[in-house]
N, C-alpha and C positions, 0 to 999 in steps of 0.2 A: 504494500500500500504506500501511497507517496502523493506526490502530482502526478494526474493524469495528461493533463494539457494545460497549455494556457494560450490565450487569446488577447490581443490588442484589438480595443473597439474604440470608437467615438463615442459619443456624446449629446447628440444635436438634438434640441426637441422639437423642433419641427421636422425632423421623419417620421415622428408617429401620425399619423391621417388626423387622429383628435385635435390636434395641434396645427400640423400645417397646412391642413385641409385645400389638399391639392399640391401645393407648394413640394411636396415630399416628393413628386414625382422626377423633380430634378435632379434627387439624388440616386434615383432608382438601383444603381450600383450597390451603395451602399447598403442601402434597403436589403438585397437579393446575398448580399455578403453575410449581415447578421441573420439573414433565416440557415444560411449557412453554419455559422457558429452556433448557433441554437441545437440545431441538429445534430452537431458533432457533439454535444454537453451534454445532449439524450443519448446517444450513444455510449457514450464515457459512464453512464449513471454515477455520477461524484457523491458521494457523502454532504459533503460541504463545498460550496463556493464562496471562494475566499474574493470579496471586488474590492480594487487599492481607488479612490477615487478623489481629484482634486477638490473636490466640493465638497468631500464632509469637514470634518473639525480637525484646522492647520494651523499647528504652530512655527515659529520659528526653528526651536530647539526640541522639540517635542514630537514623536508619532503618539496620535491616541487611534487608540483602536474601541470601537461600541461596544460599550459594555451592556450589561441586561440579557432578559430571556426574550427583547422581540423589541422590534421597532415598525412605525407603519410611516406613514407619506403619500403622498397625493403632487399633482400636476398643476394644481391650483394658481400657482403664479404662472404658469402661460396658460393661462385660463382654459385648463380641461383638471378641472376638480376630479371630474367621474374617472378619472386612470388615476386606480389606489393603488396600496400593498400595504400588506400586514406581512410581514417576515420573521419567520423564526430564526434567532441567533444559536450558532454552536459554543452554549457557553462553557462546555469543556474546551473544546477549541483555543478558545480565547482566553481561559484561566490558564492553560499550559503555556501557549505562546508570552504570556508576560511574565509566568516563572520563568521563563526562560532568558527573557529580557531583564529581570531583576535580578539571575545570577549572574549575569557579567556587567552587571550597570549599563545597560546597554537603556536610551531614554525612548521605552514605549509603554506605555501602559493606558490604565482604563482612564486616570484622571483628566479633568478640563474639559467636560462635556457641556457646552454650550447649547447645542438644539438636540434633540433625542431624534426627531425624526429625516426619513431617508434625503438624501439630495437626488439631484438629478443626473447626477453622476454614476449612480446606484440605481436609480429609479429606470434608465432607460436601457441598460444591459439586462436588467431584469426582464421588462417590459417584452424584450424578445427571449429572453431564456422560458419565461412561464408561457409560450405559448406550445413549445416543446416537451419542457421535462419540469415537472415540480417538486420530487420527492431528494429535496435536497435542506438543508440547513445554509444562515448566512454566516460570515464573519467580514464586517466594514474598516477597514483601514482605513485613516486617515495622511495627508503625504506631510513635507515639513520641509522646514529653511535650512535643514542641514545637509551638508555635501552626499553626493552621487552614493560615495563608497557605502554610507551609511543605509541607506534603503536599498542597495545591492544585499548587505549583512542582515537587514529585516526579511527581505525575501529569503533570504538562508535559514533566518530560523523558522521561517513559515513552513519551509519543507520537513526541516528536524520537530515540529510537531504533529505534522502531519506521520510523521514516520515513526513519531516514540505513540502518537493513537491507533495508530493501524488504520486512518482514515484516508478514505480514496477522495483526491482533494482536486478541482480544475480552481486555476487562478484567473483572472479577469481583469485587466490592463487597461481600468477606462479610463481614458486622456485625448482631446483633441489634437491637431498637427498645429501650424502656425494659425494666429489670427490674424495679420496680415500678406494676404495672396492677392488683393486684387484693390485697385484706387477706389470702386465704388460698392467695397466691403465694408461691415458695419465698423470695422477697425484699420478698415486706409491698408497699404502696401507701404513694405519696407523693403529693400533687396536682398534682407535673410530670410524673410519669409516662404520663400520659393525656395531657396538654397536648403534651408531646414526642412521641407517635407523631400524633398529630394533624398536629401541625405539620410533622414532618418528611413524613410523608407527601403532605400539598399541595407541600413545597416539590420533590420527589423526582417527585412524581405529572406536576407542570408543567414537569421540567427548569428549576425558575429558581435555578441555582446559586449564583446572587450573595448569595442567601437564606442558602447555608450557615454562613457569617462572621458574621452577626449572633446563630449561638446563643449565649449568655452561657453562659462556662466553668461556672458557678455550677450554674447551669439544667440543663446537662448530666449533672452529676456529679448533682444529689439526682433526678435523672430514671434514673439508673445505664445511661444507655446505652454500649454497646460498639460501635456500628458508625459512628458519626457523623465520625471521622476517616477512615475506611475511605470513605466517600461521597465525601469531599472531593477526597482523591487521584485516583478515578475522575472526579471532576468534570474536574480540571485536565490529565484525558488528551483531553478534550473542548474545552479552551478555542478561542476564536475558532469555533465550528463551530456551525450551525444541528442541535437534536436532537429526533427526534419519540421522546416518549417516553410510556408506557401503564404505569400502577399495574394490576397483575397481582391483586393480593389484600394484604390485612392481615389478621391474629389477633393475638389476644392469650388466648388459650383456657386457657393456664396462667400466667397474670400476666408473662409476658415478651413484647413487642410483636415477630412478624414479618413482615417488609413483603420484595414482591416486585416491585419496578421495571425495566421494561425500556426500553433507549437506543439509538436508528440515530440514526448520524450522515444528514445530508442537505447537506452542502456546506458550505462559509466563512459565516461572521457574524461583521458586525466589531461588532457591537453586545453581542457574546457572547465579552469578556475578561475573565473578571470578579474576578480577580486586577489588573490595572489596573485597572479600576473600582475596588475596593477600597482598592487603595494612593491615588489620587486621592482618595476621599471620607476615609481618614484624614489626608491633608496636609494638605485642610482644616480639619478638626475640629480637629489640631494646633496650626494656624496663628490658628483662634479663638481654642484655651485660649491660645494665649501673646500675644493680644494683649488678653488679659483676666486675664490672672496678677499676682499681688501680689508683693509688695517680695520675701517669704522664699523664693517657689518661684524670684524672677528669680534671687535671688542665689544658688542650688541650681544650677540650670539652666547661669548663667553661667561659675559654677566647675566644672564639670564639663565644659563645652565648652573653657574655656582650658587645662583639663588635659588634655585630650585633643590638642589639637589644637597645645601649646605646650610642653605639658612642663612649665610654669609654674602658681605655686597660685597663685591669685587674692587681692589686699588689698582686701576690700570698700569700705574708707572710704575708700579711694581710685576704686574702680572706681563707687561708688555717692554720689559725695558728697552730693551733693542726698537721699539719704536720709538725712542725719545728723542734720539737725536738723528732721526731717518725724515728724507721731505717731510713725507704726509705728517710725520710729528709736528713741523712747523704748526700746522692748524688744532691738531687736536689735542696734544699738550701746552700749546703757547699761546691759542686764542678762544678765543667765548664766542656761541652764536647757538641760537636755536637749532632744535633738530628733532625729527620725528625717527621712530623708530615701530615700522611696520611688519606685523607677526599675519605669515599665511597657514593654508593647511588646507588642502585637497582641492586647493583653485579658489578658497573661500575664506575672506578676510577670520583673523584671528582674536587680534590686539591690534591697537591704535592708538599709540600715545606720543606728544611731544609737547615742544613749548615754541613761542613765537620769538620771543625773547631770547637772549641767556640768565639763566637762575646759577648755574654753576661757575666755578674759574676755568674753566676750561672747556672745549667737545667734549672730550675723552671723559669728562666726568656725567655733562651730560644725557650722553648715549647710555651709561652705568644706569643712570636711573631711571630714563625713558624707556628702555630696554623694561626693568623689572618692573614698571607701571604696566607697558602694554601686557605683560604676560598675568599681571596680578591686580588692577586697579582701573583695566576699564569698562565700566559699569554696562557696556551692551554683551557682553561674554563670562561664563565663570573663569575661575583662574584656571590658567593652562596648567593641565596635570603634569607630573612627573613622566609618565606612561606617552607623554605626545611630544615630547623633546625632540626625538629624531625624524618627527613629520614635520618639523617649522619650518620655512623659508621664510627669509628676513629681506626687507629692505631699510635702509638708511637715506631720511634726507637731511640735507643741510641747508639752515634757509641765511638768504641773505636779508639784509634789511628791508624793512615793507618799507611802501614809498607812496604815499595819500594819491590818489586818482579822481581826476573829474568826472567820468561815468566806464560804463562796460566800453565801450567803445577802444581802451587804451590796455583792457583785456586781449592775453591769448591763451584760450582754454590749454595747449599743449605747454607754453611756454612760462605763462605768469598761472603761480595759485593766485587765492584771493581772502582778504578778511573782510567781512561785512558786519559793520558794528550798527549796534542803534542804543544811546546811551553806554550801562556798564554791559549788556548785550552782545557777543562777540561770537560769529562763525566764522570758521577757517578752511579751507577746501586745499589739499593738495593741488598743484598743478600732473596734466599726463596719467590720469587716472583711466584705467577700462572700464568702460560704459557711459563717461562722460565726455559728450563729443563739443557741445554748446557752451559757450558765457552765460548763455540762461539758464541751460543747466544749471552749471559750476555755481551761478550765482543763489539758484532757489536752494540746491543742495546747501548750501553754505547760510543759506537764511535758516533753515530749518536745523541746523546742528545748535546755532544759537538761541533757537526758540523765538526767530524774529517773525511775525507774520507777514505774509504779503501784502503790499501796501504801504506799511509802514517805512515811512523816510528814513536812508541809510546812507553813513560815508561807507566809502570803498579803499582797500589799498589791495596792491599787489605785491608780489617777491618773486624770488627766484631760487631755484632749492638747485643743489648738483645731490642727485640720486645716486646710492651705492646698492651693487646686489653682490 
């Protein structure tokens, strides 16, 4: 007993007739793809179907999974109340799956339930499963802000409970493709929009999961896909396992991309963990940046590792002495200037700390303590464990003096960050960041770091950082 199959579906509520009354017929594909899936689910006769879906209850840091003996839902807000469901949940299921997650601390559980009832995400995978097969049980997963690898490693335990119950288990991948495919779509074209159902589509179409991990957070977001964390989860209920899989159909007929992929396991492959794989090919990559990293990220890096691992803050000119009287010492022993010190980890910011100013006598001292702010003292992350030291990459800036500005105009989002004060009020925005292409951008992001509202009159300055990786 294990996973039987799993399935990537859409989403769209107007393919049901109650709903698009008529309109569905556009999608007719897609339509003819899920009676497809439906059919294979009655074939499988699953125990449980497990749906991972963007629309139920998302946290940042958090998978919640539905807890309770049943949840129901209705279509109501696209006004077809009359398409219900009452759903039984596998509450064994779902008690195993969070011991499971509670003995490795791993953050999924029952808490933070907001609405009890189904979404639409849930509601319309179902909607074609019950026209086929009903003698099954649900388990609702929620998706979350945290990197790829992690809902790769949820899907892993979905299969290890399915396999410590003896429950025959199909999983369910509901997630849209891009929202932006077309100018006169309800969400405008972007030019990753098209690129992203492309792509995800070969990588989906071929089973080669390992593909997942390499989408840039960036690339994602201006593509405005919803399902692409939703894939990955259902990947890692797959790991190690050989999968024949068949792309059913794609649309994108009203500017929103939906893709139809189906997945039979066919036995063991040890060639097909691709979570190891992954974790491997970032050691090394790690293991190059640092053995190609400069004096300011060493000393970033160093202090943060001895703080962590010592309790102890680090004395550069002790620990570094051979840099004291080396170039680069000129600046970071012998002059003062602000500096941020940026902590990543699986493509996904970690820690974020610095000063605009200098507070310390020197760089070199304040990297020492920017460094152990970002890993311990900034209030959007807990403190970076011990156990994630060898996943960090670092970067180092160094800023130069801001310089007051008469408007955006004297802004260049790659070249100048920016501070936007209003009174004691103050947001700061890195310059050259991914995903921020705009001064409008740069400038709203940097109003809202401050708590500044829009609207409200602001001076501006600028600076200039030299980045170290």
């Amino acid at each position: 007993m294990g996973i039987l199959g799993g399935f990537m579906v859409p989403h769209p509520p107007i393919i049901l007739p109650e709903i698009g009354r008529g309109e569905e017929e556009k999608i007719r594909k897609t339509t003819e793809s899920y009676k497809r899936v439906a059919e294979e689910i009655a074939r499988l006769r699953p125990d449980t179907i497990v749906i991972s879906s963007p629309h139920s209850v998302m946290y940042g840091d958090y998978f919640h999974i539905s807890p309770g003996k049943r949840a129901v839902g209705d279509l109501g807000a696209f006004r077809a109340g009359q398409v219900c469901f009452d759903e039984e949940y596998d509450e064994a299921f779902t008690k195993e799956l969070v011991r499971l997650a509670d003995a490795e601390e791993f953050p999924a559980g029952f808490l933070g339930e907001k609405d009890p009832k189904l979404d639409h995400g849930t509601m319309i995978p179902l909607y074609f499963v019950r026209k086929a097969y009903r003698d099954f049980k649900l388990v609702r997963i929620g998706l979350s802000g945290l990197p790829l690898p992690m809902h790769y490693r949820l899907g892993e335990m979905i299969r290890e409970t399915a396999e410590r119950l003896g429950r025959k288990v199909v999983f369910i991948a509901s997630g849209d493709l891009s929202h932006k495919l077309k100018e006169d779509g309800p969400y405008g074209l972007s030019d990753e929009g098209p690129v992203y159902d492309d792509r995800i589509m070969q990588v989906m179409g071929s089973a080669d999961f390992g593909e997942l991990f390499a989408f840039d957070e960036s690339f994602c977001e201006k593509a405005a896909e919803c399902g692409h964390r939703s894939f990955v989860m259902m990947a890692g209920a797959f790991d190690g396992m050989a999968v024949r899989p068949e792309a059913l159909s794609h649309e994108g007929t009203f500017g929103v991309g939906y893709g139809i992929c189906t997945f039979l396991p066919e036995g063991p492959d040890e060639s097909r963990h691709f979570l190891d794989l992954y974790e491997a090919k970032k050691r090394e990559r790690i293991g190059m940046q640092r053995a190609g990293e400069d004096a300011y990220v060493r000393i970033a890096r160093r202090a943060l590792e001895t703080y962590l691992l010592t309790g102890k803050v680090l004395r550069p000119e002790k620990e570094f002495p051979e840099l004291f009287d080396a170039p680069e010492g000129r600046e970071l022993f012998h002059s003062a200037a602000g500096a941020f010190v940026s902590l990543h980890k699986d493509g996904h910011l970690r820690g974020c700390i610095g000063t605009i100013l200098p507070t310390k006598s020197c760089v070199a001292e304040e990297l020492v303590r920017n460094a152990i702010s970002a890993a311990t003292a900034d209030p959007r992350f807990d403190a970076v464990r011990e156990d994630e030291i060898d996943s960090l990459e670092y970067s180092v800036d160094v800023l130069g003096r801001p310089e007051k500005i008469s408007g955006p105009e004297e802004l260049d989002v790659r070249r100048y960050g920016v501070i936007v004060s209003c009174g004691m009020r103050r947001g700061l925005l890195l310059p050259d960041l991914d995903g921020v292409d705009t001064v409008e951008e740069q400038i709203t992001i940097a109003r809202k770091k401050g708590g500044i509202r829009e609207g409200e009159p602001v001076e501006l300055e600028r600076f200039e950082v030299i980045r170290h990786h």
